[in-house]
C-alpha positions in Angstrom: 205.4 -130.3 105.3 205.5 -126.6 104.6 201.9 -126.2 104.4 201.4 -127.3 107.8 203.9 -125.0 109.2 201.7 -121.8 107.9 198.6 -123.5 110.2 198.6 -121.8 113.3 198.6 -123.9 116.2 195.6 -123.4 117.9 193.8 -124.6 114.7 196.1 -128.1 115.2 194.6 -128.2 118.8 192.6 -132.1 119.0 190.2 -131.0 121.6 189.9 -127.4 120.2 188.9 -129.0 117.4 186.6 -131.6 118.7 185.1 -128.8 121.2 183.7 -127.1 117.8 182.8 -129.8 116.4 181.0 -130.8 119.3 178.9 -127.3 119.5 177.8 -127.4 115.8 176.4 -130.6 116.3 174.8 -129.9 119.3 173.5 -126.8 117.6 172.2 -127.4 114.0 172.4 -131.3 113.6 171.1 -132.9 117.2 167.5 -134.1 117.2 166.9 -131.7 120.4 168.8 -128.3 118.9 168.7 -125.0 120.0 166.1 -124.1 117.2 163.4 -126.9 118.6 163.8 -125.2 121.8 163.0 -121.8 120.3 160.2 -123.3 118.9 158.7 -125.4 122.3 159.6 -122.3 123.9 157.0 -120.0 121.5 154.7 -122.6 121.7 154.4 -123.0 125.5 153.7 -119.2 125.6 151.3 -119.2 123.1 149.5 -122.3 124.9 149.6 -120.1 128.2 148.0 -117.0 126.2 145.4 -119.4 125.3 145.1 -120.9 128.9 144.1 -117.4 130.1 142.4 -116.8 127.8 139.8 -119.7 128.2 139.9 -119.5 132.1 138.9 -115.8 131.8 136.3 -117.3 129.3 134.9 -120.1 131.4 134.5 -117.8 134.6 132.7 -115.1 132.7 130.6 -117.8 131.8 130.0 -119.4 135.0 129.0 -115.9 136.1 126.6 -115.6 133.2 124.7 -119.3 134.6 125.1 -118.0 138.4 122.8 -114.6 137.1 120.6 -117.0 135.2 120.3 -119.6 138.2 119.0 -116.9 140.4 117.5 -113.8 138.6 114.6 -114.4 136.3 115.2 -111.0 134.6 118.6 -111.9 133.9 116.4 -115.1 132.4 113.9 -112.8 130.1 117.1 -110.0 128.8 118.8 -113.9 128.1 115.9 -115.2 125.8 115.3 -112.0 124.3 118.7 -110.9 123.3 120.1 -114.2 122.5 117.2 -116.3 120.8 115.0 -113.1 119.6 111.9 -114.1 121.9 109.2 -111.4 122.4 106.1 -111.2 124.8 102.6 -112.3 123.0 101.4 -108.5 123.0 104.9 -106.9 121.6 106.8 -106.5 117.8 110.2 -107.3 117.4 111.8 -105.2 115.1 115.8 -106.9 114.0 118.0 -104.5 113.0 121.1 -106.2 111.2 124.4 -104.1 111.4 125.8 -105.7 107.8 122.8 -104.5 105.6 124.0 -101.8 103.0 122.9 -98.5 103.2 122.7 -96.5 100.0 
């Protein structure tokens, strides 16, 4: 019984000892620990980054079909930039940017 005397007695405390048992459970062994809620939490802002990053996408866009809904130049810069058309009497000339200059 003389090793129990050199315990202090908070450390023979039932509920102090069931209180810390209690948080390291809660904190690395629970199915819904604090690190799952570090990672939900990183997720959800990455999922919002993405959010506005699509809704800043899809009203540029809606923009872009207004112009082309209502202004036939916006129709011919359209064709000609995006799908390389020309007019029957012009040359088109395509310049790629990745060609290697020596």
């Amino acid at each position: 019984m003389k090793f129990f005397a050199h315990i202090p007695f908070w450390l023979k405390n039932k509920y102090l000892l069931a209180g810390c048992f209690f948080i390291v459970w809660m904190v690395f062994f629970d199915p819904k620990d604090w690190g799952l809620a570090v990672d939900k939490s990183l997720k959800l802002k990455e999922l919002q980054k993405s959010e506005e990053h699509l809704t800043k996408t899809i009203k540029e866009t809606k923009e872009e079909l207004d112009q082309l809904k209502t202004n036939a130049q916006t129709i011919e810069k359209y064709a000609r930039e995006k799908y390389l058309m020309k007019k029957d009497n012009e040359d088109l000339f395509i310049m790629s940017a990745s060609a290697n200059i020596k």
